[in-house]
C-alpha positions, -999 to 999 in steps of 0.1 A, spaced: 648 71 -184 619 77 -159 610 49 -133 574 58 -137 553 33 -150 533 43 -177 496 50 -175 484 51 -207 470 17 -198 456 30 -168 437 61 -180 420 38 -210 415 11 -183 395 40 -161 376 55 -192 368 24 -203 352 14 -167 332 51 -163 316 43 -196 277 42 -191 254 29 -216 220 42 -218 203 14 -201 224 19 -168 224 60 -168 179 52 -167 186 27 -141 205 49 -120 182 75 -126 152 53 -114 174 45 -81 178 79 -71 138 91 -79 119 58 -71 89 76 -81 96 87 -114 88 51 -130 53 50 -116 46 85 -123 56 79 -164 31 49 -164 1 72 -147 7 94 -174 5 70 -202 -24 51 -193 -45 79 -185 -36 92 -225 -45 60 -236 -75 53 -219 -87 89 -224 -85 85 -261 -100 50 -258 -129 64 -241 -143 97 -238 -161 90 -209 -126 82 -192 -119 118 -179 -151 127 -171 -157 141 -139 -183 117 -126 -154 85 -140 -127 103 -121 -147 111 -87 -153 71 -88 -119 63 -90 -106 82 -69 -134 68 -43 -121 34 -55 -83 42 -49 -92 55 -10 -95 21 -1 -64 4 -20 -44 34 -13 -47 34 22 -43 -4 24 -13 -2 5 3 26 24 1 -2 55 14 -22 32 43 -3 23 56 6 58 59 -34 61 74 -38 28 102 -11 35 116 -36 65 122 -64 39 83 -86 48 50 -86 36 19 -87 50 -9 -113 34 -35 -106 59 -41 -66 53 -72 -74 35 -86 -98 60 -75 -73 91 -92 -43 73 -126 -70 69 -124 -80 105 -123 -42 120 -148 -31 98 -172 -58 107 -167 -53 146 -173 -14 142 -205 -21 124 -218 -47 148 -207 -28 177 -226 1 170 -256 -15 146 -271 -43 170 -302 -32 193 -291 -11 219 -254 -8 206 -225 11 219 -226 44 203 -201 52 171 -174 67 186 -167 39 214 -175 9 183 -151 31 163 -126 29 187 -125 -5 197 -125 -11 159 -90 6 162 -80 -16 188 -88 -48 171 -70 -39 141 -42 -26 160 -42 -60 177 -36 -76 144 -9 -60 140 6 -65 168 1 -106 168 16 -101 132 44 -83 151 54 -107 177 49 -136 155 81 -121 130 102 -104 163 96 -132 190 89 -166 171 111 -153 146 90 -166 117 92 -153 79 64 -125 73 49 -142 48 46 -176 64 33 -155 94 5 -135 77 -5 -161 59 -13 -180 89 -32 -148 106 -50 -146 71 -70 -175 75 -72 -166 113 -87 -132 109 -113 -146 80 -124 -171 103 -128 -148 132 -147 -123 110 -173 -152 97 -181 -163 131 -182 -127 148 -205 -117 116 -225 -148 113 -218 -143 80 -247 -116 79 -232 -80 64 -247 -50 83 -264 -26 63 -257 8 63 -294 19 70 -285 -1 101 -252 21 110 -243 53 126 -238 84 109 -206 86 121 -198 49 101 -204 63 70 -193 94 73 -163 89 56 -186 84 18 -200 114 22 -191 137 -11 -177 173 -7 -169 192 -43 -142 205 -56 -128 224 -88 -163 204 -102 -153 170 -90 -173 152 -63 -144 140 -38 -157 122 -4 -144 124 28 -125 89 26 -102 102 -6 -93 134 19 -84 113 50 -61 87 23 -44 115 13 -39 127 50 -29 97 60 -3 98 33 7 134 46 14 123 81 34 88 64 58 111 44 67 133 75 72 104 94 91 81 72 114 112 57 115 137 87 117 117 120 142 92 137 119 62 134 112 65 94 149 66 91 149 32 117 128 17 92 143 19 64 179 10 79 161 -23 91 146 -29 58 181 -24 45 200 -44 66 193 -59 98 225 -72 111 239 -35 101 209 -15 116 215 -37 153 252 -30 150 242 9 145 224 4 179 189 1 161 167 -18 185 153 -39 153 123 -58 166 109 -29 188 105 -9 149 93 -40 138 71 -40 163 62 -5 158 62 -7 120 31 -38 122 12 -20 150 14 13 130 3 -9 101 -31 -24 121 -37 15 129 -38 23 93 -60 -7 85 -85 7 107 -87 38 87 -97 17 56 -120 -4 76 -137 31 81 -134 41 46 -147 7 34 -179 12 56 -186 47 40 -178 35 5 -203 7 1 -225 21 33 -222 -16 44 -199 -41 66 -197 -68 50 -176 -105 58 -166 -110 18 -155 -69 10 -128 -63 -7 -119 -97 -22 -87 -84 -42 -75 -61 -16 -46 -81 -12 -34 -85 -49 -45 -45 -52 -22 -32 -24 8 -57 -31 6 -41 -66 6 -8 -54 36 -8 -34 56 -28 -60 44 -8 -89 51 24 -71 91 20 -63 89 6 -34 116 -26 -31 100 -61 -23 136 -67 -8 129 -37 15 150 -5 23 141 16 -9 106 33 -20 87 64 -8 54 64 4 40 92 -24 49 60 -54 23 39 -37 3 65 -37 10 68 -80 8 29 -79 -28 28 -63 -38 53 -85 -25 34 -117 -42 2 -103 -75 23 -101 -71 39 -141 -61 3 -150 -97 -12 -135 -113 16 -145 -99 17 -178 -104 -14 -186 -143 -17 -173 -151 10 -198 -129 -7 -226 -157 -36 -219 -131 -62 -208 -140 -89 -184 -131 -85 -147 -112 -117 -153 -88 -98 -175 -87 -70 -154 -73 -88 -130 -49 -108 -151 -38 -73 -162 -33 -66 -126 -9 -98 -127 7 -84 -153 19 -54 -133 33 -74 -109 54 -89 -125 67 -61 -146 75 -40 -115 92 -66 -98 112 -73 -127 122 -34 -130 132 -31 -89 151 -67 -100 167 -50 -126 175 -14 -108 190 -33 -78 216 -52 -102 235 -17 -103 239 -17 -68 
């Protein structure tokens, strides 16, 4: 008689544990391509609102949303960066205001400094709001969304009295201010400058985050923290990095904002926050940080401009559009809730 236990038991015990149900084999699916999610939901609202609307995928609709998404896709790939180390930033909208508004005045008022110093210094200041965001999470140690909320209301403040609340007009401005709305065409689409330096800035985020030792530092600190400074991951220096390389960014859409509405204006962008919070959510990227690639925010902004868009030419109030907006929110957050359980 053998002293071998049997395993009979064992082997149902093991089959019955490596069954997978639908649900989890799409959930582990979306783990492994983040983007995949985002890219189904493009797809689908651009048939529906295509069949809603003939005017939809017209050339003319599709060269203004893509103008539209330059903005929210460049403030959302700041935004993402930040997100990827577990925070948030609440003040991207009010950061991207205040640079825009010092390049304009620098270079607009009688006798101004010429566009490529104002430009410059715009850089710098938004840079600089980065890096107070920066030193407010790494050296006072406080939560990034009790931090940024406090430099929300610091930069908006700053930007009403260095504006007087007065926007600058782009007949006003340099050429080199609104450069960035000038319109180029391609395959029969009008495409301006902006929507070519968003997608170069996207470029240079995906090398970066996927090729280089610091993208790989910021996503083990959005992981884990404790784990990343046990790896010998000097956490707050990439923190530090992550916010200034965030202000850097901002400036770009400070630029593109200028050439968009060939203005400066103190109240631009009023849902630039919600828009770019959505983005990153809606395109993979984890609110609990550590997971997402930069190319879903890039789907995300895109679906936040169809769903604007969309919606506009449907006739439906901008109230509702933005509710809709709400709407997406939550539902991508609930989805990275739900793919994270199988973790």
């Amino acid at each position: 008689m053998s002293s071998n236990p049997p395993t009979d038991g064992i082997h149902l015990a093991d089959e019955f544990l490596d069954r997978s149900t639908p649900a989890s084999r799409a959930r582990d699916i979306l783990l492994r391509y983040p983007a995949l999610s985002p890219a189904i939901v493009l797809v689908i609202a651009v048939i529906i609102f295509g069949a809603l609307n003939s005017n939809f995928l017209a050339p003319n609709n599709l060269s203004l949303i893509a103008q539209q998404v330059a903005i929210v896709g460049t403030v959302a790939a700041a935004q993402t960066i930040i997100i990827l180390t577990a925070g948030i930033d609440l003040s991207v909208g009010a950061a991207m205001v205040f640079a825009s508004m010092v390049m304009a005045q620098l270079a607009a008022t009688a006798g101004g400094l010429p566009a490529v110093i104002a430009l410059f210094i715009g850089f710098v200041v938004a840079m600089a709001t980065g890096a107070l965001n920066g030193l407010l999470v790494t050296r006072l140690k406080l939560p990034p969304f009790i931090a940024t909320l406090g430099t929300l209301n610091i930069f908006v403040a700053l930007t009403l009295l260095y504006s007087g609340g007065q926007t600058v007009i782009g007949a006003d401005l340099p050429a080199l201010l609104t450069w960035t709305g000038q319109a180029i065409e391609i395959g029969g689409v009008r495409v301006t400058t902006g929507v070519l330096i968003m997608v170069a800035v996207y470029i240079a985020l995906a090398f970066m985050l996927g090729r280089t030792a610091w993208g790989r530092h910021v996503y083990a600190v959005g992981d884990d923290k404790d784990a990343a400074r046990l790896a010998g991951i000097r956490v707050d220096r990439v923190l530090m990095s992550v916010y200034i390389a965030a202000g850097a960014i901002l400036a770009i859409a400070a630029w593109l904002q200028i050439g968009r509405s060939n203005a400066a204006g103190p109240n631009a962008a009023a849902d630039i926050n919600l828009d770019s919070i959505t983005a990153v959510v809606i395109g993979g990227t984890s609110l609990f940080g550590g997971r997402g690639i930069i190319w879903g925010t890039l789907l995300g902004a895109l679906i936040v401009g169809v769903f604007r868009n969309g919606l506009s030419l449907a006739g439906v109030d901008t109230l509702y559009q933005t509710l809709a907006v709400g709407v997406l929110v939550i539902a991508a957050v609930s989805v990275d809730h739900w793919i994270r359980k199988a973790n």
